[in-house]
C-alpha positions as CSV (number, residue, x, y, z in Angstrom):
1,X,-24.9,-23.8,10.8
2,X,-26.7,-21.8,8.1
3,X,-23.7,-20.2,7.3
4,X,-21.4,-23.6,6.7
5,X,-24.7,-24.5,4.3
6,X,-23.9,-21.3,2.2
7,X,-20.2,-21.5,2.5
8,X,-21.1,-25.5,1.1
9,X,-23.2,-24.4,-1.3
10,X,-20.6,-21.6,-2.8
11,X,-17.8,-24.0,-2.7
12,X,-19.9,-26.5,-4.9
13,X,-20.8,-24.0,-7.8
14,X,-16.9,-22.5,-6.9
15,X,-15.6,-26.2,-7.1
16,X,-17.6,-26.9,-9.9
17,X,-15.8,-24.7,-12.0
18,X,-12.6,-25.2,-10.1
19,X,-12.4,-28.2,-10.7
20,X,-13.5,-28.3,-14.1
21,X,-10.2,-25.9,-14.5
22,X,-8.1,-27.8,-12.8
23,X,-9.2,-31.0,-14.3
24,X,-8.2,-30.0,-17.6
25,X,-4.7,-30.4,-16.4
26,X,-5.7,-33.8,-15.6
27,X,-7.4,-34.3,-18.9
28,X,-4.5,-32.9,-20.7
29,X,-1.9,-35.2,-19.1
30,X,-3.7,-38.4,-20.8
31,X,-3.9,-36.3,-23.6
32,X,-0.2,-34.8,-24.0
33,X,1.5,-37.8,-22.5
34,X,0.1,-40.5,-25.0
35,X,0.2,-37.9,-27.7
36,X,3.1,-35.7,-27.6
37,X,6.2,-38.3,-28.9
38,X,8.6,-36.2,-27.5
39,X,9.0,-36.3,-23.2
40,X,10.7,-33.1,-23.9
41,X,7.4,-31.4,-25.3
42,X,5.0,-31.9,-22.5
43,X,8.5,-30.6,-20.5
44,X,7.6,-27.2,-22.1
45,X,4.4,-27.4,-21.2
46,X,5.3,-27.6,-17.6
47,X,8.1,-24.8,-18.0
48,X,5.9,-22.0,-20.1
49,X,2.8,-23.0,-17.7
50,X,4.7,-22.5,-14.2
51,X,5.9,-18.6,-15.8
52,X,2.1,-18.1,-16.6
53,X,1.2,-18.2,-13.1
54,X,4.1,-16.3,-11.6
55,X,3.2,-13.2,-14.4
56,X,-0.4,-13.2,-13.8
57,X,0.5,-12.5,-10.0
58,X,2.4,-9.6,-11.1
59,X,0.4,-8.0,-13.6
60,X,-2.9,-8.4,-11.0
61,X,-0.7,-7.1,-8.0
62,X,-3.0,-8.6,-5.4
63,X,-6.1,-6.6,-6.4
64,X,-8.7,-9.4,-6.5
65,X,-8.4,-10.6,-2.4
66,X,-8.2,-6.4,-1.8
67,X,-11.5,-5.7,-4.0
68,X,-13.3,-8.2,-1.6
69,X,-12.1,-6.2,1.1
70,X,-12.7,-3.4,0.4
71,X,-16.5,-3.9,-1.5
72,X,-17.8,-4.3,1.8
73,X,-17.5,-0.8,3.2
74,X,-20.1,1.7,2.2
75,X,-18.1,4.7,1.4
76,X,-16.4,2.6,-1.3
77,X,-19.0,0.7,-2.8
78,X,-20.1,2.6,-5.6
79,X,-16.5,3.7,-7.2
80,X,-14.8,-0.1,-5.9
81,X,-15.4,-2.2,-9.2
82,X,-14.7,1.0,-11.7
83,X,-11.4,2.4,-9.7
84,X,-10.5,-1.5,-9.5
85,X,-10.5,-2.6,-12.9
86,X,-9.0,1.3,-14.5
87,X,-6.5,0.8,-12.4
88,X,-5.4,-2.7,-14.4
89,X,-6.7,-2.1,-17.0
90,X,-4.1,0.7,-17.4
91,X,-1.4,-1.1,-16.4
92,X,-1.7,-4.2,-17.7
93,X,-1.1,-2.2,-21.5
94,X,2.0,-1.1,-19.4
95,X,3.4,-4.1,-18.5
96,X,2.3,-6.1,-21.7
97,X,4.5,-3.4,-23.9
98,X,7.5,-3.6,-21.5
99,X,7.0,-8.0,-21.5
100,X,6.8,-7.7,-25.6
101,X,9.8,-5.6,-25.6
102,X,11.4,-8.0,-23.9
103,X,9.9,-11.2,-25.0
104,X,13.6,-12.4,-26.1
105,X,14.8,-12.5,-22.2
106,X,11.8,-14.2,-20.8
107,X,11.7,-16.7,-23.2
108,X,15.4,-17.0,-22.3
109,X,14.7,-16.9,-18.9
110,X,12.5,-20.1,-19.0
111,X,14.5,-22.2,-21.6
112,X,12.2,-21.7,-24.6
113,X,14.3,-18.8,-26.6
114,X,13.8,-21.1,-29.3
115,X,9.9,-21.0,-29.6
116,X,9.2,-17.1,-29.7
117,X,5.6,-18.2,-30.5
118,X,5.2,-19.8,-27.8
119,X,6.4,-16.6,-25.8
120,X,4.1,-14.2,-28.0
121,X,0.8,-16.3,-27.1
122,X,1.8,-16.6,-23.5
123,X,1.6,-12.4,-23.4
124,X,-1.9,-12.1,-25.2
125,X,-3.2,-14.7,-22.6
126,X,-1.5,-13.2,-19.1
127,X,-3.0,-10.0,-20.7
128,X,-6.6,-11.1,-21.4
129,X,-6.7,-12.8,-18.0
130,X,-6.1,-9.8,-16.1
131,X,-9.0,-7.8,-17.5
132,X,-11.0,-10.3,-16.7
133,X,-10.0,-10.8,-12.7
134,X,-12.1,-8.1,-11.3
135,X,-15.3,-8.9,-13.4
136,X,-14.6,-12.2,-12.3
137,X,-14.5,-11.0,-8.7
138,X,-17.8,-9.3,-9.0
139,X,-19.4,-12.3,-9.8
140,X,-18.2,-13.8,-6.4
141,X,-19.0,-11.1,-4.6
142,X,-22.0,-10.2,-5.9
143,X,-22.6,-14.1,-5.2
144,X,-23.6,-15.1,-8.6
145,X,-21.1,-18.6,-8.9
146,X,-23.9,-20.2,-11.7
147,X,-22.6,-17.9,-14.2
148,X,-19.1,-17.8,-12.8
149,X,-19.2,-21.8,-13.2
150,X,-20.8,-21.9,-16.2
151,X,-18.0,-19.2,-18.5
152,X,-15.3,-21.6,-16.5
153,X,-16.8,-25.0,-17.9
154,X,-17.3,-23.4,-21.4
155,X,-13.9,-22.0,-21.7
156,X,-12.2,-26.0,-20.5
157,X,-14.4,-27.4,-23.2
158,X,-13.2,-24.8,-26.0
159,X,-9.7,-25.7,-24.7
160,X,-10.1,-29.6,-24.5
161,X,-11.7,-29.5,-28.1
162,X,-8.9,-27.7,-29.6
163,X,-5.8,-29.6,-27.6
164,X,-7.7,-32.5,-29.3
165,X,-8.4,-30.7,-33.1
166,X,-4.6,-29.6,-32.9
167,X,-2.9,-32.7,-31.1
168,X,-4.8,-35.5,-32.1
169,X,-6.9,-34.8,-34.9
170,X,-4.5,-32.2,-37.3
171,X,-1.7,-34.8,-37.3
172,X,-4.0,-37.5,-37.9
173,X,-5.3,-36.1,-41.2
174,X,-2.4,-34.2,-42.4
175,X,-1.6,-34.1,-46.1
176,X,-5.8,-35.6,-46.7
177,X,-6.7,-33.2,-50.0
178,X,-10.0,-33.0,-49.0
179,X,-9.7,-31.7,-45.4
180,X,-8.7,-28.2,-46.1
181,X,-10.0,-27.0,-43.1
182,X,-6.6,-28.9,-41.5
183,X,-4.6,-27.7,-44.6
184,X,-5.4,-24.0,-43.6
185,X,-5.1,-24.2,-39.8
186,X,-2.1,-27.1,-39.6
187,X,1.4,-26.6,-40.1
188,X,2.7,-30.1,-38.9
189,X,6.5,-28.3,-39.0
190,X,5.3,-26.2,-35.6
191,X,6.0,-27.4,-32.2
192,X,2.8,-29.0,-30.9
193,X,3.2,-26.6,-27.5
194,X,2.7,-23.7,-30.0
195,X,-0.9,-25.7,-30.6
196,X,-1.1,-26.6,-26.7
197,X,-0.8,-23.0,-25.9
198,X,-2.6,-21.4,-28.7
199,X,-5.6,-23.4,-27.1
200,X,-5.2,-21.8,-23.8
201,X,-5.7,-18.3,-25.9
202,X,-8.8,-19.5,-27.2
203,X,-10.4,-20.3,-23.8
204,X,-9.2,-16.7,-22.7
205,X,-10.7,-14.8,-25.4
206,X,-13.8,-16.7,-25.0
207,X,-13.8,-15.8,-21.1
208,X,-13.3,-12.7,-21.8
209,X,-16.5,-12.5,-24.2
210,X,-18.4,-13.6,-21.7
211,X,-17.5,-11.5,-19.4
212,X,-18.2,-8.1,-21.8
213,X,-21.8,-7.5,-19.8
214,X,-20.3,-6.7,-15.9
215,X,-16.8,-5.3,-18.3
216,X,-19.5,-2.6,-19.9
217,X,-20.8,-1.6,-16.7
218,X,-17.4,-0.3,-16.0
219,X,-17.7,3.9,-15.4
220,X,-14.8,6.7,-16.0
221,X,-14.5,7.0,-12.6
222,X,-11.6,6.7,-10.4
223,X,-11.3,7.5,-6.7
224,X,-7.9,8.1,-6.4
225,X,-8.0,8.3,-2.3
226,X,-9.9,4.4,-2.6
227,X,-6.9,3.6,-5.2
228,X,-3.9,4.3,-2.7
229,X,-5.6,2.5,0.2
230,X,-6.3,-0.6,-2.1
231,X,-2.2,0.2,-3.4
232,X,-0.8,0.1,0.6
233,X,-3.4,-3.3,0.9
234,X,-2.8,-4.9,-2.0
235,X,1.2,-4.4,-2.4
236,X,2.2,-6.6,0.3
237,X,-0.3,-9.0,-1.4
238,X,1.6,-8.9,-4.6
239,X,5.0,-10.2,-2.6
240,X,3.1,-13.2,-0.7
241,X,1.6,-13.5,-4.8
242,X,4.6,-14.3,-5.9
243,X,6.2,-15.9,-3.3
244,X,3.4,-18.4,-3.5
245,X,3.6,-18.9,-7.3
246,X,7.3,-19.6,-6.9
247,X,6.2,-22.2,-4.7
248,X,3.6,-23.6,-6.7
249,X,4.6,-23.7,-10.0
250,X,8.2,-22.3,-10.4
251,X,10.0,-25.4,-9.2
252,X,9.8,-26.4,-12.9
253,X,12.4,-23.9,-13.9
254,X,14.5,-23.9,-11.0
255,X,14.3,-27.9,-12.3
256,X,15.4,-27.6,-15.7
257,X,18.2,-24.4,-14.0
258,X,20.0,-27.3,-11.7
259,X,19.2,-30.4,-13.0
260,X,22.6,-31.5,-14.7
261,X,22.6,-32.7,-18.3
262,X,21.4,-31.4,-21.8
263,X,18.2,-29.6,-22.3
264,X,16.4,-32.3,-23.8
265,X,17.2,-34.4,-20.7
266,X,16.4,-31.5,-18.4
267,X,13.1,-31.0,-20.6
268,X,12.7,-34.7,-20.0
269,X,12.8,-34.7,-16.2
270,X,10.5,-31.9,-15.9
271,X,8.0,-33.2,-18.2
272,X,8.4,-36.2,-15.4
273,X,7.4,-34.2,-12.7
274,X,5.0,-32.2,-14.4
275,X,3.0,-35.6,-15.1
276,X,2.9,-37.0,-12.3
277,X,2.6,-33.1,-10.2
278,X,-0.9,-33.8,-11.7
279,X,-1.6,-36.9,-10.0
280,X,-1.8,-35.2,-6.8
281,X,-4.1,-32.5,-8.4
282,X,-7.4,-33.9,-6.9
283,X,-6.7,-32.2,-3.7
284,X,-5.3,-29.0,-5.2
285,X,-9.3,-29.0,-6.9
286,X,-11.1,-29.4,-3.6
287,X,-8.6,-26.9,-1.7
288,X,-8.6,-24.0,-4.9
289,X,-12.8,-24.3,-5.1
290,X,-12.9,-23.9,-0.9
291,X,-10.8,-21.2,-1.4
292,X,-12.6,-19.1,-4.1
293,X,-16.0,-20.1,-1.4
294,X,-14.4,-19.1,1.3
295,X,-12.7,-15.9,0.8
296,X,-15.5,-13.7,0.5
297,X,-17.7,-15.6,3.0
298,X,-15.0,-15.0,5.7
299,X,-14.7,-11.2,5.0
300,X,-19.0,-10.8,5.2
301,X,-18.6,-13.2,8.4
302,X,-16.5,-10.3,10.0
303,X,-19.4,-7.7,9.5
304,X,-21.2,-10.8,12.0
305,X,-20.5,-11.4,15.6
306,X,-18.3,-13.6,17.2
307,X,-16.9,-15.3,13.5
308,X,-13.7,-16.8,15.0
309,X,-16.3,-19.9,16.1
310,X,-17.5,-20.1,12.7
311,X,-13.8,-19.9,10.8
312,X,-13.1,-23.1,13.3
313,X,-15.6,-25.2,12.4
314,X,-14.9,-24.7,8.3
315,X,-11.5,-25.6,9.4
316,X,-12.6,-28.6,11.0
317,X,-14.9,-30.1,8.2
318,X,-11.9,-28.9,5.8
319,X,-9.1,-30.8,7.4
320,X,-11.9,-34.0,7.5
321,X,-12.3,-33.4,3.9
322,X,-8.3,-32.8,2.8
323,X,-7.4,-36.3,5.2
324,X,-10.3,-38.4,3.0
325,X,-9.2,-36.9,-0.1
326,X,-5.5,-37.9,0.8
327,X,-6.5,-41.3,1.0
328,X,-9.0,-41.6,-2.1
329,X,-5.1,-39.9,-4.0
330,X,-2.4,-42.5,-2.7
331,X,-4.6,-45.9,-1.9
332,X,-5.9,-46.0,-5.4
333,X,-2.4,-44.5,-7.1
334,X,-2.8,-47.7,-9.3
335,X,-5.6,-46.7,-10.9
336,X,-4.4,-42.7,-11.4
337,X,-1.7,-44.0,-12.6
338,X,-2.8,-44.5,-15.8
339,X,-4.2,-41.3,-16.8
340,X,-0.1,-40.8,-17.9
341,X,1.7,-42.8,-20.2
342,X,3.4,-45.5,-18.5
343,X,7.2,-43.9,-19.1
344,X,6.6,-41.3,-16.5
345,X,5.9,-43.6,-14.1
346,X,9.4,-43.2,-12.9
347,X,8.2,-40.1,-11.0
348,X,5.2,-41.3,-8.8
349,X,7.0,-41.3,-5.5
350,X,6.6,-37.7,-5.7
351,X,2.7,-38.3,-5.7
352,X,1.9,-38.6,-1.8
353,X,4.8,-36.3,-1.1
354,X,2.8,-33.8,-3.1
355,X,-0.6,-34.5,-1.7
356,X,0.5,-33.6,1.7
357,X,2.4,-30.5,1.0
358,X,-0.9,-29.5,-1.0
359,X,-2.9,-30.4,2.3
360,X,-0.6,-27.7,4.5
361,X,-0.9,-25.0,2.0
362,X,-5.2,-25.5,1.5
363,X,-4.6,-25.3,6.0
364,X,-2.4,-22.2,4.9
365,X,-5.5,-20.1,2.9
366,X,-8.0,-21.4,5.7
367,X,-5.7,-19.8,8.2
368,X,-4.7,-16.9,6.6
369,X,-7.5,-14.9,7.1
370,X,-6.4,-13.4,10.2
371,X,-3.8,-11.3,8.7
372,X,-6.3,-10.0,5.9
373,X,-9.0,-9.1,8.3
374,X,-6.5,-7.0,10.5
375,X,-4.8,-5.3,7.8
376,X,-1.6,-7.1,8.2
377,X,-1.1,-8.5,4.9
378,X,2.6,-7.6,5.1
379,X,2.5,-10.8,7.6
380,X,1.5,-12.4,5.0
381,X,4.1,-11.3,2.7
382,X,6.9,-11.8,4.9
383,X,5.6,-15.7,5.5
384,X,5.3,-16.3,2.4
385,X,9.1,-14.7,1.4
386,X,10.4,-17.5,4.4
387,X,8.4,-20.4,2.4
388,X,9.9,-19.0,-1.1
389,X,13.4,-19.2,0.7
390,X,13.2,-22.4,2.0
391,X,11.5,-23.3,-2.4
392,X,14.4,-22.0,-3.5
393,X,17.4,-23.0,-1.0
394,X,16.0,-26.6,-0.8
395,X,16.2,-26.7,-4.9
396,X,19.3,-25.6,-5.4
397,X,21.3,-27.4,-2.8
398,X,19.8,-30.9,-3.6
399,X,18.1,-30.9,-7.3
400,X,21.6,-32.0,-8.7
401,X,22.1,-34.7,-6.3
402,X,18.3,-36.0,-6.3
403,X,16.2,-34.4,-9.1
404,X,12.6,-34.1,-9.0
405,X,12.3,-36.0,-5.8
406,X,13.9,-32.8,-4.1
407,X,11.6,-30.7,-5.9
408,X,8.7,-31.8,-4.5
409,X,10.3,-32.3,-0.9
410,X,10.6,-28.4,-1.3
411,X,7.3,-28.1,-2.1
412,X,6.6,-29.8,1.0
413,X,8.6,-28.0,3.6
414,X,7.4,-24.4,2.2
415,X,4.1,-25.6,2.4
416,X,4.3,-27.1,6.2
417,X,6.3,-23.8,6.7
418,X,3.3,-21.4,5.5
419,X,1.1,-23.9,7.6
420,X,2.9,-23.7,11.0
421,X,4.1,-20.0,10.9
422,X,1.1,-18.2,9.8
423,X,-0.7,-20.4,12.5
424,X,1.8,-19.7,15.6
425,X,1.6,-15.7,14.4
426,X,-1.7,-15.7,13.9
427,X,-3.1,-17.4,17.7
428,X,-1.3,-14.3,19.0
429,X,-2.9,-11.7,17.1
430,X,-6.5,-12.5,15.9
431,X,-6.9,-15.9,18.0
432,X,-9.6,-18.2,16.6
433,X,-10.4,-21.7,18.5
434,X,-9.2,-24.3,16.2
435,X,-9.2,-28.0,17.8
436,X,-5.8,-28.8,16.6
437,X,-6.0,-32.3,18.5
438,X,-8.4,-33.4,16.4
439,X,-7.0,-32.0,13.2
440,X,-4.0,-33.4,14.3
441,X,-5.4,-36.6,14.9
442,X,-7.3,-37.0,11.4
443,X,-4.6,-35.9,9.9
444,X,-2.0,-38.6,11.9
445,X,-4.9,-41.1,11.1
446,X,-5.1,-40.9,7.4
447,X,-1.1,-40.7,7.0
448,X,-1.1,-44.0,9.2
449,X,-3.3,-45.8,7.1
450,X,-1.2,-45.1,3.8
451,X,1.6,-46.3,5.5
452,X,-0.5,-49.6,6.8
453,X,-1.6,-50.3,3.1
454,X,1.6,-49.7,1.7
455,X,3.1,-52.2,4.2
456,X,0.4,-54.6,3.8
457,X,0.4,-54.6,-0.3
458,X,4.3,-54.7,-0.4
459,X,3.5,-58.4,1.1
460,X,0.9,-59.2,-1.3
461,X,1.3,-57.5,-4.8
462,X,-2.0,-58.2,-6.1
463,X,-4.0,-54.7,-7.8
464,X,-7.4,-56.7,-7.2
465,X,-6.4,-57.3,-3.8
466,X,-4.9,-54.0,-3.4
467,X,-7.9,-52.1,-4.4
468,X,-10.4,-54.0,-2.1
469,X,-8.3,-53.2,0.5
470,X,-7.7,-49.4,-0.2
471,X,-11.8,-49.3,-0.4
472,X,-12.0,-50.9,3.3
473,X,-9.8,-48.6,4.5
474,X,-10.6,-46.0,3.1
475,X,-14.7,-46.6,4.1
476,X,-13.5,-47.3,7.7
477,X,-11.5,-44.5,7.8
478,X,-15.0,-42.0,7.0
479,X,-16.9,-44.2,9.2
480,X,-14.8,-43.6,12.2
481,X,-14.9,-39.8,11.6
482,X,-18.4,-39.9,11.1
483,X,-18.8,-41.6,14.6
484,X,-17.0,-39.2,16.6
485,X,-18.2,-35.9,14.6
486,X,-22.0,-37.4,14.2
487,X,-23.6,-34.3,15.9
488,X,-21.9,-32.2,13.4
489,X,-22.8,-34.1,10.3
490,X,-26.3,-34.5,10.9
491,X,-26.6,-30.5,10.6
492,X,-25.2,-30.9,7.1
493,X,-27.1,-30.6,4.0
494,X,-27.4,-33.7,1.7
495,X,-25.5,-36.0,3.9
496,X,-26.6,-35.3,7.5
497,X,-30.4,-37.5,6.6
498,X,-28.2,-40.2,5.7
499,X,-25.5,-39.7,9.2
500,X,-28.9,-39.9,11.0
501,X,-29.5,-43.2,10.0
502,X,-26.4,-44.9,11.0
């Protein structure tokens, strides 16, 4: 159990900063929604932030999971972080020239030819980010997540504060003679996504600052044999990469590809989704900080004995976790509502589809250490080119005939695909004893309950009533869990004193 503790302990200061990242999406929706007058603007938010993602993948080609792997084997540790971060370092001014040359065709590519600034800031920051993955890494693996949590939670606030100085503040005092510091920095004639993702530059050059201590302790030194065997790890890494960021984030462009209309409307409809894709975002938080914990816990775990037992019961308290969280998202949807403007509402039947497909894909990186602890990781490239099929084919047959709602449907049945395959595969070649009954049934309990409420509240549509409900069920829900897994929470830190009691 001392290992859960630590796992708990690294997913807190992980999740800490985790969240705080991913909670400036959910900052920035009040923010952008109520601010932006446009729909169309915060839909080029959600189009320039889904290619983000999908380049960061490429420029990092899977080097961040394969320098945990490979930091824990002697005859590499002393060359791991240099060889590591030349090796980007070099070819991130490689593929930054080739992007700038051809800024024109991604901008195309993504429906913003008509805002090369936006384009030109996106490079600097897919750039900056990349130098700063593997000195990131070495603050996880060298277990250090205070500081990796603190530069995090410094770099949101830099962001929030200038969203706000550039959104809200700028427009507010334009043309004011005696604010020159707005007259110098504000040109109320530029899209406000230019401003949106000029802020985002900030936050990476500040990162990057921060990070100039472990970036100096970087040596001339480069072991080419370590190099190729992180290349033949790491490429197959870079496919399920981008597979997974086309399944994340790129259903925004495939929206705004197929959705039929102009290109405000289509700008429209994905700033729609993109709002309310941030509703479900609570449990995308609590499955990215268990995810940045648990990576490099499972790969010291396999230097123990017999870790399959201990990878099965960090499955278990995740799924408990992931079923509450579900419920805590879609029983009190009339409160998280409001962090959007109320036009947008349109989309929120997308919300607890979302939720769910985000539960199978957080099952999905619990699971998927099998196939990066025996080397397979073109397994996990070849399940996660399935799941991108099934993103893409889904899209494109039904987005003209439904819209978002068969966006996030495809979000879903990649997801559940990733889930199920890689957990089939996986029994058969590095088996670990999950109790998929009772996964199962927490899972089939908390989905029951939505349903319950909904029917119940669909009766009686009262939000006082509504929410004194969702809390009852919600509470009985953790109680009953607590009852039949008792044993196991009273070995937990914080909580289990409390478990004891009851």
């Amino acid at each position: 159990m001392s290992s859960i503790k630590q796992l708990a302990g690294h997913t807190f200061w992980y999740g800490v900063s985790s969240i705080g990242a991913r909670f400036i999406s959910y900052l920035l929706a009040p923010i952008l929604t109520y601010s932006l007058a446009n729909m169309s603007d915060y839909g080029k938010v959600g189009l320039i932030y889904s290619a983000i993602p999908l380049l960061n993948v490429i420029f990092t080609y899977g080097f961040e999971t394969t320098y945990f792997r490979f930091a824990n084997r002697p005859e590499f540790k002393k060359d791991i972080y240099s060889t590591s971060s030349l090796s980007l370092f070099f070819s991130t001014i490689l593929m930054t020239g080739i992007l700038w040359y051809y800024r024109e065709a991604f901008g195309a590519i993504i429906g913003l030819s008509s805002f090369p600034q936006i384009i030109q800031i996106s490079i600097f920051i897919i750039a900056i980010d990349t130098l700063t993955r593997i000195p990131f890494a070495k603050l996880r693996q060298e277990q250090r997540p205070r500081k990796y949590a603190f530069i995090n939670i410094m770099g949101i606030l830099i962001n929030i504060f200038f969203i706000w100085f550039f959104i809200i503040y700028c427009p507010a005092h334009t043309g004011s003679r005696s604010n020159k510091i707005v007259s110098l920095l504000f040109n109320e004639n530029t899209n406000p996504v230019v401003y949106v993702v000029l802020s985002q530059l900030f936050q990476s050059v500040f990162t990057f600052l921060c990070l100039l201590g472990e970036i100096r302790q970087i040596k001339f030194s480069f072991n080419v044999k370590l190099w190729k065997e992180m290349m033949i790890y790491s490429l197959p890494l870079l496919v399920a990469g981008l597979g997974g960021m086309i399944n994340e984030t790129f259903d925004r462009v495939m929206l705004y590809w197929w959705l039929p209309g102009t290109a405000e409307y289509r700008e429209q409809q994905v700033g729609i989704y993109n709002a309310c894709y941030k509703l479900s975002i609570l449990i995308t938080l609590f499955v990215q900080a268990f995810r940045l914990g648990a990576e490099p816990f499972f790969f010291r775990q396999a230097e123990q004995g017999n870790p399959q037992k201990i990878y099965a019961r960090v499955m278990k308290f995740f799924v408990i976790t992931l079923s509450f969280v579900f419920l805590l998202i879609n029983l009190y949807l009339p409160i998280w509502k409001w962090f959007i403007k109320p036009p947008y509402w349109v989309g929120l039947k997308i919300v607890p589809v979302l939720v769910l497909a985000n539960i199978c894909l957080g099952i999905y990186y619990s699971l998927s250490i099998w196939y990066k602890l025996t080397n397979k990781t073109m397994a996990g490239a070849i399940i996660t080119l399935v799941a991108s099929g099934i993103t893409i084919l889904v899209n494109w047959l039904f987005i003209p005939h439904f819209g978002f709602m068969a966006s996030a449907w495809a979000t879903f049945a990649a997801y559940f695909s990733l889930m199920a395959i890689s957990y089939f595969w996986g029994q058969k070649v590095y088996f670990i004893p999950y109790q998929w009954k009772k996964l199962l049934a927490y899972l089939s309990l908390s989905i029951l309950i939505y349903f319950i409420y909904n029917a119940i509240t669909s009766l009686w549509e009262n939000e006082v009533f509504a929410l004194i409900l969702a809390t009852f069920l919600t509470f009985a829900f953790l109680l009953f869990v607590i009852k039949i897994e008792k044993r196991e929470f009273q070995q937990l830190p914080f909580i289990g004193k409390w478990v004891r009691k009851l």
